[in-house]
KERO-625473 format. One record per residue (C-alpha): residue in three letters; x negated, y, z negated. Coordinates in steps of 0.25 Angstrom, whole numbers, padded with zeros to 4 digits, always signed. Last residue first. Example, Ala and Ser with C-alpha at 12.3 -4.5 7.8 and 13.67 -1.06 7.14 Angstrom:
2
ser-0055-0004-0029/ala-0049-0018-0031/
***
This chain:
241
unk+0098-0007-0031/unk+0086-0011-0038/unk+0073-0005-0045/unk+0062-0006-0036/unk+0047-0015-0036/unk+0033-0014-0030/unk+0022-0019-0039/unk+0007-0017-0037/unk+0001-0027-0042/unk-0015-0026-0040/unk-0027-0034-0041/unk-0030-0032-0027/unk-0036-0046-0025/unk-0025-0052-0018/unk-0018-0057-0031/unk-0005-0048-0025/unk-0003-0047-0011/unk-0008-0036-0005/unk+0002-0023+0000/unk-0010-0013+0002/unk-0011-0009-0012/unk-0014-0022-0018/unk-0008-0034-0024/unk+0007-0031-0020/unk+0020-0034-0027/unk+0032-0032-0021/unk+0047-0030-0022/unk+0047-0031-0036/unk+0064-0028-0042/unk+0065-0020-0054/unk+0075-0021-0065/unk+0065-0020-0077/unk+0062-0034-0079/unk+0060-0036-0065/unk+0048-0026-0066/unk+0043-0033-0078/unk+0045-0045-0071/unk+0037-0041-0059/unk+0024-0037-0067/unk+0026-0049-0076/unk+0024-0056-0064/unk+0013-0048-0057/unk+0004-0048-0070/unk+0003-0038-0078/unk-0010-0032-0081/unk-0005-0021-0095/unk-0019-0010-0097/unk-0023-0004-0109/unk-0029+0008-0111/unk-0043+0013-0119/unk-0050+0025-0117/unk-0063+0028-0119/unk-0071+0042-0120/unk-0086+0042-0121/unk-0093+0058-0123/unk-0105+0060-0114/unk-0100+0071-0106/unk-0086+0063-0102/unk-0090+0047-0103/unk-0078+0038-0102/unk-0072+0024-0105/unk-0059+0018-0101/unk-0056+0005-0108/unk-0046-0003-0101/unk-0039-0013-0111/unk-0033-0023-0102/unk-0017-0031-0107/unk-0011-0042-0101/unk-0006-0049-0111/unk-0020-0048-0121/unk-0031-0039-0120/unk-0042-0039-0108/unk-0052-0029-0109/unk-0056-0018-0100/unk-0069-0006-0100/unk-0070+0006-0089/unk-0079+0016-0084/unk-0080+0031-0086/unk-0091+0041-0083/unk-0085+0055-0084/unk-0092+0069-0080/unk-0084+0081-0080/unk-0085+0093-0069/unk-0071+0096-0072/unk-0065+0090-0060/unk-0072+0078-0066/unk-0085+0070-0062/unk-0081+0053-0062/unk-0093+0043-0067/unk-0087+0030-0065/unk-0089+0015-0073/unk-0079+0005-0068/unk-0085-0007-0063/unk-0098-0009-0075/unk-0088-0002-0086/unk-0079-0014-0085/unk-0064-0013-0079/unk-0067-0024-0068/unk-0063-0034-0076/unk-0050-0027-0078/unk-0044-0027-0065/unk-0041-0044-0069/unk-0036-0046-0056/unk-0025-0057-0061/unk-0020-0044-0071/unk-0014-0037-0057/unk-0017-0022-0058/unk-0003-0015-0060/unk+0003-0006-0048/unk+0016+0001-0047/unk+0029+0002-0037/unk+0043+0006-0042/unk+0056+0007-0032/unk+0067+0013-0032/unk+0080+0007-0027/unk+0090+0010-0037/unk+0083+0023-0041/unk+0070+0022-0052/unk+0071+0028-0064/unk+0079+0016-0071/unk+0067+0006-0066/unk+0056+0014-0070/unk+0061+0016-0084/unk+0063+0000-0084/unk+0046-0001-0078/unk+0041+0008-0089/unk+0049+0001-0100/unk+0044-0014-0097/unk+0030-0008-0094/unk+0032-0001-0109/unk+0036-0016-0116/unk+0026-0021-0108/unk+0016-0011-0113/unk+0003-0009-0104/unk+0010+0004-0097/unk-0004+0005-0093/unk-0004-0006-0083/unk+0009+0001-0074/unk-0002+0013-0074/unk-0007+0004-0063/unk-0012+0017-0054/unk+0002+0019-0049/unk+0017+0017-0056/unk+0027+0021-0045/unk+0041+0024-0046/unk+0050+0027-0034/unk+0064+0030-0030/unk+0064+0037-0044/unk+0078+0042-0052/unk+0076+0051-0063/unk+0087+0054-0072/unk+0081+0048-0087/unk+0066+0055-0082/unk+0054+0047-0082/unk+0047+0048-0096/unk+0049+0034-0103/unk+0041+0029-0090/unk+0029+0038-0098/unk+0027+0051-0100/unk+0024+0063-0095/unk+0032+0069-0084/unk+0027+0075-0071/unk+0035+0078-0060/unk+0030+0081-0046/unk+0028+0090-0037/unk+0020+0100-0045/unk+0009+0090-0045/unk+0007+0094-0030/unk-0008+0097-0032/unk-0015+0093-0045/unk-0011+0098-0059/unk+0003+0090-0064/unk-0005+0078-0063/unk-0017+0082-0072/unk-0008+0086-0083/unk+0001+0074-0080/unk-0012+0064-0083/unk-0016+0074-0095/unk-0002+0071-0100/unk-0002+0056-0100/unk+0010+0048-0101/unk+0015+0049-0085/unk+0025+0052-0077/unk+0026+0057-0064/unk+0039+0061-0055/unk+0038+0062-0039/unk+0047+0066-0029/unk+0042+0063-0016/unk+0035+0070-0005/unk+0022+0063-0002/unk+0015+0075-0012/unk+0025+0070-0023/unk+0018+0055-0020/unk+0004+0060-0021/unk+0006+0069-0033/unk+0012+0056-0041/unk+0001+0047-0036/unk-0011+0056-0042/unk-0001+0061-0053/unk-0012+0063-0064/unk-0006+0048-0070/unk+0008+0046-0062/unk+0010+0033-0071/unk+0023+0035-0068/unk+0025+0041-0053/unk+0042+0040-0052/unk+0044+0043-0036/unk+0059+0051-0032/unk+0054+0049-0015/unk+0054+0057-0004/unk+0050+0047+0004/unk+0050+0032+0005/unk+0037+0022+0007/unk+0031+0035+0002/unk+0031+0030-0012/unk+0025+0016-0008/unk+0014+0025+0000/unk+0010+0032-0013/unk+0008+0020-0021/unk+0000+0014-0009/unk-0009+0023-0008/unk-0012+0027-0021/unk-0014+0012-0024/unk-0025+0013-0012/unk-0031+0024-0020/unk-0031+0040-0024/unk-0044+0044-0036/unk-0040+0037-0049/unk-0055+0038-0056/unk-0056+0053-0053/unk-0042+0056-0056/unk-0043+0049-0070/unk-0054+0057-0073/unk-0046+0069-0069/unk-0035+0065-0080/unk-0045+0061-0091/unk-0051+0076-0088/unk-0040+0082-0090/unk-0034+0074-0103/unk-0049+0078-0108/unk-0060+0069-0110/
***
């Protein structure tokens, strides 16, 4: 498959949710906003929040993602850099940052996540405030990431026919493999990531570790506790005054 159709593929499987929702509704808790989208993907979060009136900058390492971004409606309102936490800029100062859609996970390197959350922090004003999601390892996602559960056929913008479905494996320290596979006009494609489940508590300390101070951790998207089934952290924390 091409950069282009991976991007739309990924569109069709990630159509708006609950975690949208409430993402979008945490920025909008104060206006006019300086938000910082990392993990801004195709820029389905990052085009909402400009389009709620706030300032928003996207980075992400994929170029096909920002390609596919930069051409949907409003994209000309926000900024787009490619790259990773390394990328944001020396002078920008953020109310908010958000990392949606449990990208935190693919930064499966402690010594990356370490970084990510220390570049957050020093682009952040006194004050501003981080939110993001990780799937909670005690709910053990991954069992459900077999080909019997996720198998999907999706139909493209340009008239292409996919089937995908999903294969996982447990490594060591936290660590999933996810196997993607795909069928495009007969031809099998996979592709293989790995995904870091923290748990809560090294979730909090890495935080702490890089200045931050957790002013909540939900479970859910509508304010759950955690362990309640959700199988989400979704951690709320901001940089001191």
């Amino acid at each position: 498959m091409t950069g282009a159709q991976l991007s739309a593929l990924y569109d069709a499987e990630n159509q708006w949710a609950e975690d949208d929702d409430f993402f979008l509704a945490f920025v909008n808790e104060r206006p006019n906003g300086r938000v910082l989208d990392l993990g801004c993907g195709t820029g389905r979060m990052t085009l909402a929040v400009a389009a709620n009136g706030h300032a928003v900058v996207g980075v992400d390492p994929n170029p096909d993602s920002l390609a596919a971004a930069r051409t949907k409606p409003g994209a000309h309102a926000v900024t787009w850099i490619e790259g990773t936490s390394a990328a944001i800029p020396n002078d920008a100062m953020f109310d908010v940052a958000i990392m949606t859609a449990h990208v935190a996970q693919a930064i499966n390197d402690d010594g990356d996540w370490s970084r990510t959350l220390t570049d957050v922090y020093h682009a952040l004003i006194p004050g501003g405030r981080l939110v993001f999601d990780s799937r909670d390892p005690v709910a053990m996602a991954w069992q459900h990431w077999v080909p019997a559960e996720t198998r999907h056929r999706h139909t493209l913008p340009d008239g292409c026919t996919v089937e995908t479905w999903a294969e996982s494996a447990p490594k060591s320290h936290g660590l999933v493999s996810l196997t993607e596979h795909r069928v495009v006009n007969g031809v099998h494609e996979t592709e293989t990531s790995v995904l870091a489940f923290r748990t809560e508590e090294q979730l909090q300390q890495d935080l702490d570790t890089a200045g931050f101070t957790v002013d909540r951790v939900y479970g859910g998207w509508h304010g759950e506790e955690v362990g309640n089934g959700h199988g989400e952290l979704i951690l709320v924390a901001h940089k001191p005054i």
